[in-house]
C-alpha positions in Angstrom: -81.4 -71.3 -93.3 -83.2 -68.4 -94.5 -83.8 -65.7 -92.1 -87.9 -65.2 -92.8 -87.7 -69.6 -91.9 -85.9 -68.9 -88.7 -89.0 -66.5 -88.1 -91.5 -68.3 -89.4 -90.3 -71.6 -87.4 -89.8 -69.4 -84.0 -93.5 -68.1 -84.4 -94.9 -71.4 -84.7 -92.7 -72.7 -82.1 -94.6 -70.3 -79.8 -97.5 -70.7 -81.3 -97.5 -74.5 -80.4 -96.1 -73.5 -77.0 -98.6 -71.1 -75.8 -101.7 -73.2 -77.9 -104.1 -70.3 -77.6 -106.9 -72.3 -76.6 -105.6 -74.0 -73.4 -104.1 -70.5 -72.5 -107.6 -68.9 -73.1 -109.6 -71.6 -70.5 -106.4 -70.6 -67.9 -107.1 -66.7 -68.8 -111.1 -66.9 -68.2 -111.6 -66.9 -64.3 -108.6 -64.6 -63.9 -110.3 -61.9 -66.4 -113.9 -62.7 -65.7 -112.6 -60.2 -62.3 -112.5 -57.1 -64.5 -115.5 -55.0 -66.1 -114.8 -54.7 -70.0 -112.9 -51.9 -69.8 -109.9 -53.3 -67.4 -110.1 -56.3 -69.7 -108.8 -54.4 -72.7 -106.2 -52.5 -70.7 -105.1 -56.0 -69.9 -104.7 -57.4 -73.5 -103.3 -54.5 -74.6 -100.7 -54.9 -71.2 -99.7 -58.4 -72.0 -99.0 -57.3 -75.7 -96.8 -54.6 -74.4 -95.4 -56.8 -72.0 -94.5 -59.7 -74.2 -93.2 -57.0 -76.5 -90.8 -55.8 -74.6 -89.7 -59.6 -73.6 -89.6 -60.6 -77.1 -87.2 -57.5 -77.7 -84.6 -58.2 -74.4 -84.6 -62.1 -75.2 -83.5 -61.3 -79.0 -81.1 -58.9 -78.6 -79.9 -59.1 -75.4 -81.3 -62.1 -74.0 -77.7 -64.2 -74.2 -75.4 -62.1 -72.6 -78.0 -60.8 -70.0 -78.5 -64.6 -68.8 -74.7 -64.9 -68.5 -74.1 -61.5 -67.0 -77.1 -62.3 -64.2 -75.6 -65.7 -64.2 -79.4 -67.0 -64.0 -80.4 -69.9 -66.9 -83.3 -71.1 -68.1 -83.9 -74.2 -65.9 -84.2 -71.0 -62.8 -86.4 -69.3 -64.7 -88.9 -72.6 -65.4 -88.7 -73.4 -61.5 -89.5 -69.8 -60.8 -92.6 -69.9 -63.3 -93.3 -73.5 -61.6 -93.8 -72.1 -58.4 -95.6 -68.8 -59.5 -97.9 -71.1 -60.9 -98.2 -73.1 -58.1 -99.2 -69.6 -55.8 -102.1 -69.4 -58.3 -103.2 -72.9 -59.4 -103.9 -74.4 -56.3 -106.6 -71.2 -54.6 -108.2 -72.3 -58.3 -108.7 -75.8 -57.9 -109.3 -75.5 -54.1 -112.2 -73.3 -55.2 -111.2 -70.7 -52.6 -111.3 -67.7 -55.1 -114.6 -68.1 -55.7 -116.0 -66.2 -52.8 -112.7 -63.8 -52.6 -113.5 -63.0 -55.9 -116.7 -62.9 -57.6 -117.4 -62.1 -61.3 -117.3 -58.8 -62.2 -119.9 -56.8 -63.6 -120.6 -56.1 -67.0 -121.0 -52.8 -67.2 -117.9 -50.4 -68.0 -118.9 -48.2 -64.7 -117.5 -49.9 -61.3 -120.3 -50.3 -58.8 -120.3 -47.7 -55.7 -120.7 -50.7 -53.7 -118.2 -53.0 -55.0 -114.3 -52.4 -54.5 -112.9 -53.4 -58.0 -109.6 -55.2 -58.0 -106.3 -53.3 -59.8 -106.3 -54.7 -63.4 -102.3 -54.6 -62.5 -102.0 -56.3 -59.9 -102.4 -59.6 -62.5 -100.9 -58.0 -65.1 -97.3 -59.3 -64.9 -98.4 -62.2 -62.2 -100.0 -64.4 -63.1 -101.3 -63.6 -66.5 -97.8 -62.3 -68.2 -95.5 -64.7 -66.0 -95.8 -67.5 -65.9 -98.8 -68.0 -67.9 -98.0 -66.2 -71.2 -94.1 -66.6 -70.8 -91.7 -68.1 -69.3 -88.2 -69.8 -68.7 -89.1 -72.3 -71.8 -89.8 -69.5 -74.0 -87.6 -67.2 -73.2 -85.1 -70.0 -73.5 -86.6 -70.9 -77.4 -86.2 -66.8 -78.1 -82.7 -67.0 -77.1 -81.8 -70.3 -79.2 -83.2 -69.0 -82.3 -81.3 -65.4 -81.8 -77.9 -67.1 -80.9 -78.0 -68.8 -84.6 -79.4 -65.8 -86.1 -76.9 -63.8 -88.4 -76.3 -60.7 -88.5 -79.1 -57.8 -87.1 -81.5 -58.3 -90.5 -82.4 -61.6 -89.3 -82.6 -60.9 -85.6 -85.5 -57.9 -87.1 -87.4 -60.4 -88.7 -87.0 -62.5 -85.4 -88.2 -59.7 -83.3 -91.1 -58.7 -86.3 -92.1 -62.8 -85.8 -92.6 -62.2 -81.9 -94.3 -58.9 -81.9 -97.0 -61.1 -84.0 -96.7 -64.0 -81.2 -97.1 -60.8 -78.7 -100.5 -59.9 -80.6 -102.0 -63.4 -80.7 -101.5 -63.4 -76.9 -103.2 -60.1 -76.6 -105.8 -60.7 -78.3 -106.5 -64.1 -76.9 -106.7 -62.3 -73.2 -109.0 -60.2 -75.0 -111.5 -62.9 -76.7 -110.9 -64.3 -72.6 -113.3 -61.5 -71.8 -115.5 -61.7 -74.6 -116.1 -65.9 -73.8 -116.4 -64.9 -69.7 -119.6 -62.4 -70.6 -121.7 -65.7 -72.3 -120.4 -68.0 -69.4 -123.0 -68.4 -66.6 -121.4 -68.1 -62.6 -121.6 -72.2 -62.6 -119.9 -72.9 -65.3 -117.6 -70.4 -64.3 -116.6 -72.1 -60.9 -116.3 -75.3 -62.4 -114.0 -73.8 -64.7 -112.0 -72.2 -62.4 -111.8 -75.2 -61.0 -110.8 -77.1 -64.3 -108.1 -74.2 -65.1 -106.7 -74.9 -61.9 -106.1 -78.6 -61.7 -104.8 -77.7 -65.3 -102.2 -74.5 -63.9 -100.9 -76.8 -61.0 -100.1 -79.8 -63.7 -98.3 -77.3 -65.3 -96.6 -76.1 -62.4 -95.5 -79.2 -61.1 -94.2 -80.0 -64.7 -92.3 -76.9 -65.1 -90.8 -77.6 -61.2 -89.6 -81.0 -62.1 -88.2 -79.9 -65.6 -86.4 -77.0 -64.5 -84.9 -78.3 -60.9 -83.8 -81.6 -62.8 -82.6 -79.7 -65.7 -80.4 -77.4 -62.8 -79.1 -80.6 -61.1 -77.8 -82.0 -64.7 -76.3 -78.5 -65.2 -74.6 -78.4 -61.6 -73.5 -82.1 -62.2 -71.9 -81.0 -65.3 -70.0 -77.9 -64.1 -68.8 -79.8 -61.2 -67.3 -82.4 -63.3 -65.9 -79.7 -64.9 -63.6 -78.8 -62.0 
């Protein structure tokens, strides 16, 4: 296979994976928090974010997994239950009084405490929403049958583009959450939330029965 296919295939693999839509109705009453200007500091965090994950699961995503001895079924039970911590305040509708929309305007109000931007940044809006065990575990695949480092460039060039489409979904996030009134907004927090904790419990029940087949296997092994 040619190396721009293996590229090509692994963008739309991830493409498919993170379906920018779906991710953008999860993203909207997490960012709908911020004023504009946190929101761009948080799509251009993700970007660097997924980057930098994009880079460590390409070239050293392999042998890091075997020297943490951690796999890809952890990871998607770890993501499962991060998702969990979030999804279910959502659909509960308990963040809507801890946290109401945030104003428009760049400038913070004196009489508002504005939540860190960072403290979402990596949780939950980089892991698990963005990435996770399954793609890190896609990355990986498509590295170990790349040959040689010109195809694993074009790999990494082929993620830094994934990287950018999730940036700049958080960003249009923002946009979408400035025409959305505060009703529509609860219901849709509400909405993302049934949708995060399907998700969850999908990734828990992938990943744990994916770790039982795998400590099955080793056992019989022995």
């Amino acid at each position: 296979m040619l190396s721009t296919d293996s590229s090509l295939l692994m963008f739309m693999a991830l493409f498919a994976l993170y379906s920018p839509l779906a991710a953008l109705s999860a993203y909207l009453p997490i960012i709908g928090r911020f004023p504009p200007r946190d929101q761009l500091r948080l799509a251009f965090g993700l970007f660097i974010n997924v980057s930098v994950f994009i880079l460590l699961a390409v070239w050293i995503g392999e042998p890091l997994l075997g020297l943490l001895g951690v796999t890809t079924a952890s990871l998607s039970v770890t993501g499962g239950i991060a998702l969990l911590y979030a999804g279910i305040p959502m659909m509960q509708g308990h963040n809507e009084n801890a946290h109401p929309p945030a104003p428009v305007s760049d400038e913070p109000s004196p009489d508002t405490e504005q939540e860190d931007w960072h403290s979402v940044l990596f949780t939950p809006i980089t892991f698990p929403l963005t990435i996770g065990g399954t793609s890190f575990g896609l990355i990986v695949a498509f590295a170990a049958s790349a040959e040689g480092v010109v195809e694993n460039a074009d790999l990494t060039v082929a993620g830094i583009a994934y990287a950018a489409v999730t940036g700049i979904t958080v960003y249009a996030a923002g946009r979408v959450n400035r025409w959305v009134s505060d009703k529509a907004r609860m219901v849709l927090s509400r909405v993302a939330g049934i949708l995060l904790t399907a998700i969850a419990v999908s990734l828990v029940i992938n990943g744990g029965t994916r770790l039982v087949v795998e400590t099955l296997q080793s056992l019989n092994k022995m």
